[in-house]
GURONU-214787 format. One record per atom (N, C-alpha, C, O, CB): x, y negated, z. Coordinates in steps of 0.02 Angstrom, whole numbers, padded with zeros to 5 digits, always signed. Atoms other than C-alpha are relative to their C-alpha. Glycine has a CB too. Example, Ala and Ser with C-alpha at 12.3 -4.5 7.8 and 13.67 -1.06 7.14 Angstrom:
+00045+00059+00000
+00615+00225+00390
+00045-00060+00000
+00097-00059+00033
-00050-00001+00062
-00042+00059-00003
+00684+00053+00357
-00039-00055+00037
-00014-00110+00045
+00020-00023-00071
//
This chain:
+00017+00070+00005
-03646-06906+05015
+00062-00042+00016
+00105-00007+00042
-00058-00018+00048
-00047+00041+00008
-03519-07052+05015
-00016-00047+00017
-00064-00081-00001
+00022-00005-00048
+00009+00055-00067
-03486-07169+05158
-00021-00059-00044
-00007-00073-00102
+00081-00021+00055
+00036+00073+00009
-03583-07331+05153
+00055-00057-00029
+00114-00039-00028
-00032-00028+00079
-00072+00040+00022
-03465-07474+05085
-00027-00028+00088
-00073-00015+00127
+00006-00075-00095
+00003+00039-00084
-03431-07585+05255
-00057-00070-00014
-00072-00096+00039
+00103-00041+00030
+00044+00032+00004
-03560-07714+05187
-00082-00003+00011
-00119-00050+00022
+00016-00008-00037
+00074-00017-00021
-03728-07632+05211
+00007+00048+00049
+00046+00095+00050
-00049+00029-00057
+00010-00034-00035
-03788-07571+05350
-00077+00050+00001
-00124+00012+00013
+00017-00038+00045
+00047-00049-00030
-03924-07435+05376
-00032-00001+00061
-00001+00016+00112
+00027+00051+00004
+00035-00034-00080
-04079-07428+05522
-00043+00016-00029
-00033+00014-00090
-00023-00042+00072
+00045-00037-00020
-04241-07349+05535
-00040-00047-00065
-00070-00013-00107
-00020+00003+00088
+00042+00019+00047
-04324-07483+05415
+00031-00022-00046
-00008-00044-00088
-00043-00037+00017
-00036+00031+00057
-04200-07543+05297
+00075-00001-00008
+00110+00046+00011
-00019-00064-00001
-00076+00015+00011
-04027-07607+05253
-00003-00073+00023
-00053-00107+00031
+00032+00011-00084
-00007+00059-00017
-03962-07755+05302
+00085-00008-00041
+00125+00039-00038
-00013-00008+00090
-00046-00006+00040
-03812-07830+05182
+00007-00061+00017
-00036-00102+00031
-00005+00024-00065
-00020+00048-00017
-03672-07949+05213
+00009-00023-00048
+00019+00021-00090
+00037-00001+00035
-00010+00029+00054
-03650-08063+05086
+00049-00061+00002
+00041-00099+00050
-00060-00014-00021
-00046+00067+00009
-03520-08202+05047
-00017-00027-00080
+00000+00000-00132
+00095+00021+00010
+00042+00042+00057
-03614-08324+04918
+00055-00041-00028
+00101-00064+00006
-00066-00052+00030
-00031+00060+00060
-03534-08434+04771
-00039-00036-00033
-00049-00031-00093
+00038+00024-00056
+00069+00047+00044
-03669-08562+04739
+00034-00039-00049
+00091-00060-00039
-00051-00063+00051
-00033+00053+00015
-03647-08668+04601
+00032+00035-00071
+00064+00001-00111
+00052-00027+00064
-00037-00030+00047
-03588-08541+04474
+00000-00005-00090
-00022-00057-00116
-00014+00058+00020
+00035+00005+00064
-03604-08510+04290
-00060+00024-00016
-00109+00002-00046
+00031+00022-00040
+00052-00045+00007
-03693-08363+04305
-00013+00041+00054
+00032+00052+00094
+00010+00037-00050
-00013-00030-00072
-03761-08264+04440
+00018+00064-00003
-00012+00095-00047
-00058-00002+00046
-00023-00064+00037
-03664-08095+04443
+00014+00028+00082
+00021-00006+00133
+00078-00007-00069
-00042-00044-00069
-03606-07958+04587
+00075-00006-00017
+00096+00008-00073
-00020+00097+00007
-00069+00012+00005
-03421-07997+04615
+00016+00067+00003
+00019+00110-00041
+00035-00047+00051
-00016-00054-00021
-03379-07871+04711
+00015-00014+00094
-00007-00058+00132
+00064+00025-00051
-00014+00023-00064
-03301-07847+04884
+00047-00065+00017
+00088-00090-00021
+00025+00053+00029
-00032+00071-00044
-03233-07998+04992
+00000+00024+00050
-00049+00016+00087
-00036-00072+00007
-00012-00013-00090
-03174-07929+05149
-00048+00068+00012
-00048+00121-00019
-00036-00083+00060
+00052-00072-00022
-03312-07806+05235
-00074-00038-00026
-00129-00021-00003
-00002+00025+00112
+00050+00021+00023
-03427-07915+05138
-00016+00011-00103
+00024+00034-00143
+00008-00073+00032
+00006-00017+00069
-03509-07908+04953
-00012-00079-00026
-00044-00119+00008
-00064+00061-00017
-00029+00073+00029
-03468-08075+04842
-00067+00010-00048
-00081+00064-00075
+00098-00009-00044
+00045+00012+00034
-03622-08144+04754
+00017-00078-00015
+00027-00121+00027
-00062+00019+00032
+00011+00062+00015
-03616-08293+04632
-00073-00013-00012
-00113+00032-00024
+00039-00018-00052
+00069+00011+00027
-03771-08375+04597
-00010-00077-00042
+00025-00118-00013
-00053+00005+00067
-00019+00049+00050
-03789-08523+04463
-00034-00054+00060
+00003-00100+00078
-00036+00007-00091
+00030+00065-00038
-03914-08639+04588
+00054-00033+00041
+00106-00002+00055
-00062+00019+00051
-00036+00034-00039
-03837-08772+04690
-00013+00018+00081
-00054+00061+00096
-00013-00070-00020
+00012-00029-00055
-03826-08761+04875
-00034-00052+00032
-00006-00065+00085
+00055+00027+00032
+00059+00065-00013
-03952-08901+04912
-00079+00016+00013
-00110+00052-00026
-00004-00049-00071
+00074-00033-00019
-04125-08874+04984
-00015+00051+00004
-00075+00063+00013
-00044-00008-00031
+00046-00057-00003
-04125-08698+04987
-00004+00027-00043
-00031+00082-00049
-00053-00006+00013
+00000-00031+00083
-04096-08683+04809
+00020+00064-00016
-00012+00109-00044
+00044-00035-00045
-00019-00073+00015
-03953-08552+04817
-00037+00057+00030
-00041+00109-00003
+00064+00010+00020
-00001-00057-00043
-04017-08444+04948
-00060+00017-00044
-00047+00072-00068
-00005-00006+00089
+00038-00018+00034
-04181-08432+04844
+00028+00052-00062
+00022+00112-00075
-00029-00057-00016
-00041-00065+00069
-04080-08373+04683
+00021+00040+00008
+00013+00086-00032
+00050-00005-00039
-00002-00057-00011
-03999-08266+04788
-00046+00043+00019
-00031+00090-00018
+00034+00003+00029
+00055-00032-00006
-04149-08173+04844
-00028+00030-00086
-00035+00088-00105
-00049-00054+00040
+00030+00006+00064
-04213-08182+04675
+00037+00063-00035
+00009+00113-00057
+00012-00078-00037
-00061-00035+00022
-04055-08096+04619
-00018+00051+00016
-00062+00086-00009
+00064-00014+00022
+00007-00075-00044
-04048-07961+04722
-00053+00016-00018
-00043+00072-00041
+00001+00007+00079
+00055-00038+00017
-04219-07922+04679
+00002+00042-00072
-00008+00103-00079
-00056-00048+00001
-00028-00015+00081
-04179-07897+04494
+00053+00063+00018
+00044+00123+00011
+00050-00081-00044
-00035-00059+00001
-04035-07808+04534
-00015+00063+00021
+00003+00114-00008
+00044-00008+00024
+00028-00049-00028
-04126-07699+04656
-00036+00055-00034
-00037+00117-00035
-00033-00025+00037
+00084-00014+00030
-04285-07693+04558
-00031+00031+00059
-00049+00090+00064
-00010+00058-00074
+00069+00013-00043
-04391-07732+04715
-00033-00066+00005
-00009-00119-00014
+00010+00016+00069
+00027+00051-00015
-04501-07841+04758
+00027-00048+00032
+00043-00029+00088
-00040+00012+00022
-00007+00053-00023
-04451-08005+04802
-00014-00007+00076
+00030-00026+00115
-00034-00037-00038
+00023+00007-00079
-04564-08000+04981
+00051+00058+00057
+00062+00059+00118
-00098+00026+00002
-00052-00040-00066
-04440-07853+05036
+00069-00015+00027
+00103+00010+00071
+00016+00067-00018
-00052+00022-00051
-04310-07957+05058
+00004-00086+00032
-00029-00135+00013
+00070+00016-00040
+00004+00058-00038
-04269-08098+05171
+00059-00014+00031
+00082+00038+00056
-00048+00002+00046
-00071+00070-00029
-04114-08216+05237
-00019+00030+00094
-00068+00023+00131
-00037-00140-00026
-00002-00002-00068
-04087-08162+05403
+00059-00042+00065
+00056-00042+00126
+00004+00071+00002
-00049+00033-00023
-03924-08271+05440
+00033-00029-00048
+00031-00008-00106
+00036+00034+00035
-00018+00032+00048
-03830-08399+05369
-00031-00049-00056
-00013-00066-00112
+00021+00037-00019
+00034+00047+00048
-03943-08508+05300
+00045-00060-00033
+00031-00077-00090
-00059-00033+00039
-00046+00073+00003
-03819-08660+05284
+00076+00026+00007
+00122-00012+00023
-00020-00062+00073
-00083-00018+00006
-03654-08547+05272
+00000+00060-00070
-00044+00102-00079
+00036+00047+00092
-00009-00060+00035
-03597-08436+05130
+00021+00054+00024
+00052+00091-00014
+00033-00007-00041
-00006-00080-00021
-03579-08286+05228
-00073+00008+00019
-00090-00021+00070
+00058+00021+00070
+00058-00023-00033
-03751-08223+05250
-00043+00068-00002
-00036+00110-00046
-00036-00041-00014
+00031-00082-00022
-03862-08070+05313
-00071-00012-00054
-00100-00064-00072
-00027+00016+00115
+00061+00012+00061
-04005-08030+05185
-00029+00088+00018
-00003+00136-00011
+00041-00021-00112
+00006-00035+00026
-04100-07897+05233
-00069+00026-00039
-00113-00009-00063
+00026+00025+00033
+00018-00042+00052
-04183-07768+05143
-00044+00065+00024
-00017+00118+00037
+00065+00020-00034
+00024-00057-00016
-04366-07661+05189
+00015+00049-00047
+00015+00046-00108
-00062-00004+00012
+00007-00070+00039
-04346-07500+05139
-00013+00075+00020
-00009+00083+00081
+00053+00007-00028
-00031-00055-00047
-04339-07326+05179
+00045+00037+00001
+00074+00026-00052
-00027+00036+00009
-00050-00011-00022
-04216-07238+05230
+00037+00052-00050
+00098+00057-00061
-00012+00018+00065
-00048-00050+00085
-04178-07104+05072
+00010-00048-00050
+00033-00031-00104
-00056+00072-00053
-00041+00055+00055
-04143-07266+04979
+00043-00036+00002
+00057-00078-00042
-00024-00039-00021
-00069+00039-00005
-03991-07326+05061
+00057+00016-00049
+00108-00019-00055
+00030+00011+00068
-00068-00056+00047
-03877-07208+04937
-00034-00034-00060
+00015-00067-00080
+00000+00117+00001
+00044+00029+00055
-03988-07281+04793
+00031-00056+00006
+00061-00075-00044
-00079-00003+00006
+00012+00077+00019
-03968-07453+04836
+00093-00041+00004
+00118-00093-00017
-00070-00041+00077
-00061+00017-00008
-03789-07452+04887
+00037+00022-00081
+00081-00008-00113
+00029+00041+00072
-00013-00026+00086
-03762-07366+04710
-00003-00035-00059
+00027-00028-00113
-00042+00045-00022
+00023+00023+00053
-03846-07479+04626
+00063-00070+00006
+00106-00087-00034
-00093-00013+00003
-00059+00066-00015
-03740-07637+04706
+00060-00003-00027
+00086-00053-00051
+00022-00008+00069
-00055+00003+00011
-03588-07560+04675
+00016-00012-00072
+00051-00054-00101
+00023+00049+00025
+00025-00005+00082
-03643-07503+04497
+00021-00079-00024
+00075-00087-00052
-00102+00019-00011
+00033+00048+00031
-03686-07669+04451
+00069-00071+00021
+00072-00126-00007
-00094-00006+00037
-00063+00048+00000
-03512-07764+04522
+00039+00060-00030
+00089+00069+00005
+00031-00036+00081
-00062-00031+00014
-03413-07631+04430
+00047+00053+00043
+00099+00081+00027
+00034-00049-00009
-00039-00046-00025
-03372-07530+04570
-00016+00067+00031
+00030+00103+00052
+00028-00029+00038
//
């Protein structure tokens, strides 16, 4: 198996993923890495709540989970934020796969 990137973390019920947001974009896409974080644009503005919604939204798509398994855990009002992610625990290699997959790396 093949170390975690430094952006998600692994416990007992899920992942938890750092994110550095680009509201405001063209399109919403996985960048890639930014530091020990993972770069997400998302087209909504950053007004009411808008982006962080799209991001959620996003990630779900990309995931392909449900929407209710994830949730904003930090950063509401900063573009660095924690988002995580129920799951169980033989799907961290899955989901980190899929992230990378899906920014190209």
């Amino acid at each position: 198996m093949q170390p975690l990137p430094p952006w998600i973390r692994a416990d007992a019920s899920g992942v938890r993923l750092a994110l550095r947001v680009q509201p405001g974009a063209r399109r919403c896409q996985l960048i890639g890495d930014y530091g020990d974080r993972l770069k997400v644009a998302v087209q909504a503005p950053p007004t009411d709540g808008r982006a962080n919604e799209a991001l959620l939204d996003y990630l779900a798509a990309c995931l392909q989970v449900r929407r209710a398994a994830l949730r904003l855990v930090a950063g509401a009002t900063s573009r660095d934020k924690s988002v995580r992610l129920e799951c169980d625990s033989s799907q961290v290699a899955r989901i980190a796969q899929r992230l990378s997959a899906a920014c190209g790396g």
